[in-house]
C-alpha angles and dihedrals in degrees: 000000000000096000140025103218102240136140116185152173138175122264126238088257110068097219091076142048119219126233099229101170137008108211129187154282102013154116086284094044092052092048087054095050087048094058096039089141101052097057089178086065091057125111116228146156118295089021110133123246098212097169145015127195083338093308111127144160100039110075091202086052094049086044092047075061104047096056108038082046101046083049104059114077112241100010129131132258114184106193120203100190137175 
């Protein structure tokens, strides 16, 4: 995938990125399709990223993440969302 589908911003608490939009196609809009049937797995806006790739608790840091990693072709993200 080229994108991943995410718009995001930091809360007002520091500690958490918010899931603005949700754009396709991409990698999220995919994962959604896939789980149409468990509705609580689905990622949607206003839902709380609370961890990438294991860093938590400092939204730059979790963005700084998100972007080198949705770069690279073939890397990794591991979302914890909310």
């Amino acid at each position: 995938w080229r994108s991943l589908g995410l718009l995001v911003s930091p809360d007002d608490n520091p500690q958490y990125l918010v899931i603005d939009d949700v754009r396709g196609p991409s990698l999220v809009t995919e994962w959604n399709s896939s789980i149409q049937h468990h509705e609580a797995l689905r990622v949607s806006p206003g839902d709380h990223i609370l961890a990438v790739n294991g860093v938590s608790g400092n939204w730059e840091e979790m963005l700084n993440v998100i972007q080198v990693h949705a770069a690279k072709p073939g890397d990794v993200l591991k979302l914890t969302v909310m």
